[in-house]
MMTF fields as JSON, N, C-alpha, C and O atoms, coordinates in Angstrom:
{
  "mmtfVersion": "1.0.0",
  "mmtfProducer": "UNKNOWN",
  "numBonds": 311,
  "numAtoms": 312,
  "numGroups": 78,
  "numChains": 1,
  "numModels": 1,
  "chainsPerModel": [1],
  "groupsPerChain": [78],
  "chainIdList": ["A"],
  "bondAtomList": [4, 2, 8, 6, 12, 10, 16, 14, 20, 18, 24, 22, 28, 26, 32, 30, 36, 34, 40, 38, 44, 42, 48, 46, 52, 50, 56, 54, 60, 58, 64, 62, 68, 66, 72, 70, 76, 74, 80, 78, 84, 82, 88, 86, 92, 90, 96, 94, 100, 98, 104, 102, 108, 106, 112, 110, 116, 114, 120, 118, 124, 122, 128, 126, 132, 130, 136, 134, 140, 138, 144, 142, 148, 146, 152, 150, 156, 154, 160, 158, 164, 162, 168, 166, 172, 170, 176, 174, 180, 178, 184, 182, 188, 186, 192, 190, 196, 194, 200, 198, 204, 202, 208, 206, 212, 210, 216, 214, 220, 218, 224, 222, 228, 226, 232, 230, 236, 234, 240, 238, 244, 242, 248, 246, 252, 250, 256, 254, 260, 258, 264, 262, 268, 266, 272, 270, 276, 274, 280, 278, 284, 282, 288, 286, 292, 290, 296, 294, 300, 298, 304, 302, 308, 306],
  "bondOrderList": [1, 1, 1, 1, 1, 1, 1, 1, 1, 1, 1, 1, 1, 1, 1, 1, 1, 1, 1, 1, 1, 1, 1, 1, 1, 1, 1, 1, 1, 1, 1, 1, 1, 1, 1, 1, 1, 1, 1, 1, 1, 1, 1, 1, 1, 1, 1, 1, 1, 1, 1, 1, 1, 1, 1, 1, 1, 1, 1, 1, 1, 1, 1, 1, 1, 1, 1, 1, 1, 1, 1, 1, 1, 1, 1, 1, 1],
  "groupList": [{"groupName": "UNK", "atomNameList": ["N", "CA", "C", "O"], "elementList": ["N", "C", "C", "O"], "formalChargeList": [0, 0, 0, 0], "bondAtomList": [1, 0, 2, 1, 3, 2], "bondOrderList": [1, 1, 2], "singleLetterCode": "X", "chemCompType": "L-PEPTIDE LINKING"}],
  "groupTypeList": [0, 0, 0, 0, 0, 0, 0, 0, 0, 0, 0, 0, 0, 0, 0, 0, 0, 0, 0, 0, 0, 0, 0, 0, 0, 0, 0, 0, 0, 0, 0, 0, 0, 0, 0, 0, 0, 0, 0, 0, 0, 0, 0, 0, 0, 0, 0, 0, 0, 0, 0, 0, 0, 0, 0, 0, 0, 0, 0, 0, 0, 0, 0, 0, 0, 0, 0, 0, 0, 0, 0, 0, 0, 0, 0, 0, 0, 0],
  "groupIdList": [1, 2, 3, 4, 5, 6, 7, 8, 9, 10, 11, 12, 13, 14, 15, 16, 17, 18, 19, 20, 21, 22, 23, 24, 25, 26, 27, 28, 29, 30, 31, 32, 33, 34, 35, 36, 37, 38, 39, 40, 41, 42, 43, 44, 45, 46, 47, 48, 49, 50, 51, 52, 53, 54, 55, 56, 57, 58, 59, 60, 61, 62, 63, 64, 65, 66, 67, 68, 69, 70, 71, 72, 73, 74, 75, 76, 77, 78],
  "secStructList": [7, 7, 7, 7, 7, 7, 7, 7, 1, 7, 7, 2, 2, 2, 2, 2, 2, 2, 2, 2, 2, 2, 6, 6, 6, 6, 7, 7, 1, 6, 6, 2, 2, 2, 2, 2, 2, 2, 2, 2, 2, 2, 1, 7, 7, 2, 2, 2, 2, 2, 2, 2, 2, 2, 2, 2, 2, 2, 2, 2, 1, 1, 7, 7, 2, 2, 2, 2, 2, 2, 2, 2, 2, 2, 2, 2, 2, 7],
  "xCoordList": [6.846, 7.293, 6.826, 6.994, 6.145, 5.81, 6.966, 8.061, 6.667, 8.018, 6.998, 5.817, 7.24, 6.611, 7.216, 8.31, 6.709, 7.389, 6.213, 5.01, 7.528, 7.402, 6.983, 7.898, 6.563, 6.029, 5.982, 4.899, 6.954, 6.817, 6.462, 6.537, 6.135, 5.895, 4.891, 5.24, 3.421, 2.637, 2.102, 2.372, 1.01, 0.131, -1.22, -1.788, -1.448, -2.605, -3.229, -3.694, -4.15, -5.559, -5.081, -5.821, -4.124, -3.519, -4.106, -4.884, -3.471, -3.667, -5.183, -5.625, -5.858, -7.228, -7.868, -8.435, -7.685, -8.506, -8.324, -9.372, -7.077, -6.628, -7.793, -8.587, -7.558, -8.223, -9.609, -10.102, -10.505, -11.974, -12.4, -13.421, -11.173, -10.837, -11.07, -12.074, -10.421, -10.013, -11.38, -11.518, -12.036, -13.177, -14.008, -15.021, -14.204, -15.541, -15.374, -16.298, -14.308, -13.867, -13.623, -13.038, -14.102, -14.415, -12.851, -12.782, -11.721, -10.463, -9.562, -10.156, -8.452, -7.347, -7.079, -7.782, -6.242, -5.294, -4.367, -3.967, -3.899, -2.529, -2.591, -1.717, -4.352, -4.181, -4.897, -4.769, -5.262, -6.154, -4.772, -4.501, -3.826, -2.64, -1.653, -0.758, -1.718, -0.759, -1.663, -1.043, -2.913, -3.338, -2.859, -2.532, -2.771, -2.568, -0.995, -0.574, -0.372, 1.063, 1.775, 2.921, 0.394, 0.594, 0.492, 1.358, -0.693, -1.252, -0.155, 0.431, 0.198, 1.025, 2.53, 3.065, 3.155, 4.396, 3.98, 4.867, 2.213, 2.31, 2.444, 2.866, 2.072, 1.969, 3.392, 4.454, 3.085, 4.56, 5.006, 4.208, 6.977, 6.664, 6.867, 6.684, 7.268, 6.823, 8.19, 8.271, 8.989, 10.335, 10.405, 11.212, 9.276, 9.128, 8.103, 8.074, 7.065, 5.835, 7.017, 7.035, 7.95, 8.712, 9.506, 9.721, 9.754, 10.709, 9.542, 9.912, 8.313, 7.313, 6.613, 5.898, 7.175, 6.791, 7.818, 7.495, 9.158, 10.079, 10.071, 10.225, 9.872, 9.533, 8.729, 9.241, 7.178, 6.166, 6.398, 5.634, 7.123, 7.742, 8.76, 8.48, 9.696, 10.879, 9.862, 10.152, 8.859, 7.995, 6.936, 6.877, 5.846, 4.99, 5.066, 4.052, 6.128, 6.312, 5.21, 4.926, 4.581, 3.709, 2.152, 1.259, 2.176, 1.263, 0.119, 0.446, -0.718, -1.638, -1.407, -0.777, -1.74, -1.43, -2.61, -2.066, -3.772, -4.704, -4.12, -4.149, -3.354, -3.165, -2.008, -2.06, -0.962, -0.55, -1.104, -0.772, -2.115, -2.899, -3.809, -4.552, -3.986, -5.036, -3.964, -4.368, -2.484, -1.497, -1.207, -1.044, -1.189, -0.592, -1.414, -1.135, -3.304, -4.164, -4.267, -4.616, -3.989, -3.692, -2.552, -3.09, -1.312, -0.537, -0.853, -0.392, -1.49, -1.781, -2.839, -2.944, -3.829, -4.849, -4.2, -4.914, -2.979, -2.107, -1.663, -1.022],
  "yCoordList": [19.75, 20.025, 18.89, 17.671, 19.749, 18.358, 17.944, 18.506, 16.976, 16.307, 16.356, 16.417, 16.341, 15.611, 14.16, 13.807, 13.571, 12.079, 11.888, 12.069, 11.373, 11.121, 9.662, 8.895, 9.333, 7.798, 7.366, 7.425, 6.932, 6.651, 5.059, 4.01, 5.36, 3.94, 2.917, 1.903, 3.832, 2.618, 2.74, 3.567, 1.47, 0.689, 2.025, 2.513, 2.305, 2.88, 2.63, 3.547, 1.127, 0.878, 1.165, 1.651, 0.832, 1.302, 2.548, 2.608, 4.012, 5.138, 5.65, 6.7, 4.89, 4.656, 4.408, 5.32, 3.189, 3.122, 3.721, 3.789, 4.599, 5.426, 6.704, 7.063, 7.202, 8.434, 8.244, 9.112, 6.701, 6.253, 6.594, 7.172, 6.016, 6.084, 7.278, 7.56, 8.023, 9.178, 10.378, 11.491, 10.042, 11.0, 10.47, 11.17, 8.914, 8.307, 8.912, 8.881, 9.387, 10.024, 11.46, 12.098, 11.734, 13.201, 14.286, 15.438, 13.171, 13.741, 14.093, 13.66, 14.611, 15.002, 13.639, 12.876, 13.192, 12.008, 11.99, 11.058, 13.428, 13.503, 13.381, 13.151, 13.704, 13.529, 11.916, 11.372, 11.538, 9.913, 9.373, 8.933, 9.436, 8.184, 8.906, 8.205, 9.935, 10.493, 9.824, 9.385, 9.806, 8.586, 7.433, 6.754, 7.11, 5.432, 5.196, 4.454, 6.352, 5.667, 6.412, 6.427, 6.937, 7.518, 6.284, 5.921, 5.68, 4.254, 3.329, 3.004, 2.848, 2.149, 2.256, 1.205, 3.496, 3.892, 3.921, 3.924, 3.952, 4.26, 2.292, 1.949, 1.367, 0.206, -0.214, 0.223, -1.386, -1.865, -3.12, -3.933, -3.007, -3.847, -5.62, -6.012, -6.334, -7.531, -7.95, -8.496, -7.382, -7.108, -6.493, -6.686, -5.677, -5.257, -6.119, -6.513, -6.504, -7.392, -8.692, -8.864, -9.556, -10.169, -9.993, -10.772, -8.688, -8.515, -8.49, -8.863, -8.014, -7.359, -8.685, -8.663, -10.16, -10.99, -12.213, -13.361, -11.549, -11.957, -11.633, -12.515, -10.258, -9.449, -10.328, -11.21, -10.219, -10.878, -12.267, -12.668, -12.859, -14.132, -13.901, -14.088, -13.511, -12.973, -12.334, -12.643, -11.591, -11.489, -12.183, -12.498, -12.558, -13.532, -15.074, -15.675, -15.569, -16.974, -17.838, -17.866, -18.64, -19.219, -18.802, -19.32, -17.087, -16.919, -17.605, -18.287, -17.403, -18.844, -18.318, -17.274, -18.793, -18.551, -17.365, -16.384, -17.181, -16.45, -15.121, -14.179, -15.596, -14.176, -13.265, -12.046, -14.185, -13.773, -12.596, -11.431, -13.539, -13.138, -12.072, -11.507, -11.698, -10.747, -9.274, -8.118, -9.691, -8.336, -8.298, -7.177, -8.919, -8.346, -7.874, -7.199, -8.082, -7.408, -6.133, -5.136, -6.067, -4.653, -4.241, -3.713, -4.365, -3.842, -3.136, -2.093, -3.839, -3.455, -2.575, -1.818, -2.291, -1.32, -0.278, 0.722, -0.176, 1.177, 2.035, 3.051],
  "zCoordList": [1.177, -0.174, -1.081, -1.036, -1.965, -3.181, -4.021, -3.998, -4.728, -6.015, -7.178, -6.836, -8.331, -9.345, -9.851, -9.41, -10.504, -10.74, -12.214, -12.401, -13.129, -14.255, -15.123, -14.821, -15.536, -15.599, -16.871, -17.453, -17.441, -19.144, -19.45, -18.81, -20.465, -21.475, -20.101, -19.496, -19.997, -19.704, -20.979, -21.85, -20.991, -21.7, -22.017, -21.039, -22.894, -23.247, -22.872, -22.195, -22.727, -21.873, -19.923, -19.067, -19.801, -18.656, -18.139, -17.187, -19.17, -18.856, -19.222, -18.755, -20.013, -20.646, -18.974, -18.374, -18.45, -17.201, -16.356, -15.714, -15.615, -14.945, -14.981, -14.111, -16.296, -16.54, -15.98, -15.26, -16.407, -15.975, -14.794, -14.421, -14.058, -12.311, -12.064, -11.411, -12.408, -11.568, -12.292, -11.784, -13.174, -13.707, -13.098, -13.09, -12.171, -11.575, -10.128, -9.315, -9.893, -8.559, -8.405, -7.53, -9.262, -9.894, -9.36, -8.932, -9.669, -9.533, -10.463, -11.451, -10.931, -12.054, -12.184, -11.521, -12.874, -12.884, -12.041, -11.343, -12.139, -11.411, -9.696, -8.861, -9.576, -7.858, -7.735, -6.638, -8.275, -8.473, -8.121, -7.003, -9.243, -9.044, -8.015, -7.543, -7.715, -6.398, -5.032, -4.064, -5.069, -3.906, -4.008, -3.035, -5.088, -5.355, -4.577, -3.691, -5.516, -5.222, -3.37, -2.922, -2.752, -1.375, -0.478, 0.318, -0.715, -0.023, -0.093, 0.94, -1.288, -1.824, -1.016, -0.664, -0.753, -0.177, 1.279, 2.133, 1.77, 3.438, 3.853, 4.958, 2.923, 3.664, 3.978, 3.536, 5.05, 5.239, 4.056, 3.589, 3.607, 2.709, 3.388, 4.541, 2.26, 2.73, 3.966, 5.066, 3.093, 4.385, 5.84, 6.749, 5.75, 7.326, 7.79, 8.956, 6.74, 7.937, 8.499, 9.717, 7.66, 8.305, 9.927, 10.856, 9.699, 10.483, 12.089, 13.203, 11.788, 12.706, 13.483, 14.485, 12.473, 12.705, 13.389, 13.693, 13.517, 13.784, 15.44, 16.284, 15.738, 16.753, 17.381, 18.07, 17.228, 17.626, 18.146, 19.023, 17.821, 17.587, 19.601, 20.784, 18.938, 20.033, 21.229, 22.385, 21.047, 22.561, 23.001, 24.19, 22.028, 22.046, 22.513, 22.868, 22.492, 22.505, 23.221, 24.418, 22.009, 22.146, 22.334, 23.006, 21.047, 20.864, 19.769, 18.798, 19.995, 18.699, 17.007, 16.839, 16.24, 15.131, 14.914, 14.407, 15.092, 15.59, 15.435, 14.643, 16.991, 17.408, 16.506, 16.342, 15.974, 15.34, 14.1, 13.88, 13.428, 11.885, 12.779, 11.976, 13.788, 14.174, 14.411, 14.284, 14.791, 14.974, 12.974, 12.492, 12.485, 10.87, 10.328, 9.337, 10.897, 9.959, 10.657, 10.025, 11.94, 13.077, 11.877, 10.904, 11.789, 11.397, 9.564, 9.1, 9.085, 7.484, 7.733, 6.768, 8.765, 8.428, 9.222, 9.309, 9.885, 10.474, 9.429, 9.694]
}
């Protein structure tokens, strides 16, 4: 099921470059910024990479810092 979602009072050059975007991507607006704000809602926020790193932490012990930064860039391109 889709939603619609309503977005008031941006900035004219705002909705000015939006429109650029989404005509260089030969898309509506409405599906250009429905990617944007899809990507945007699939990443994890900064509160879960913590927690993922808290984890890592609690099983890893005495993994390298490395290895660490090699599971969070695993985790951001999931």
């Amino acid at each position: 099921m889709t939603k619609t979602v309503q977005i008031r009072d941006l900035d004219e050059e705002v909705v000015a470059e939006l429109k650029a975007r989404a005509a260089r991507a030969r898309q509506s607006l409405s599906t250009y910024v429905g990617q944007i704000l899809t990507e945007a809602a699939s990443r994890p926020t900064p509160e879960q990479l913590l927690e993922r790193v808290e984890g890592l932490r609690k099983i890893g012990r005495g993994a390298t810092h490395e290895e660490i930064m090699e599971e969070l860039r695993r985790i951001r391109e999931s």
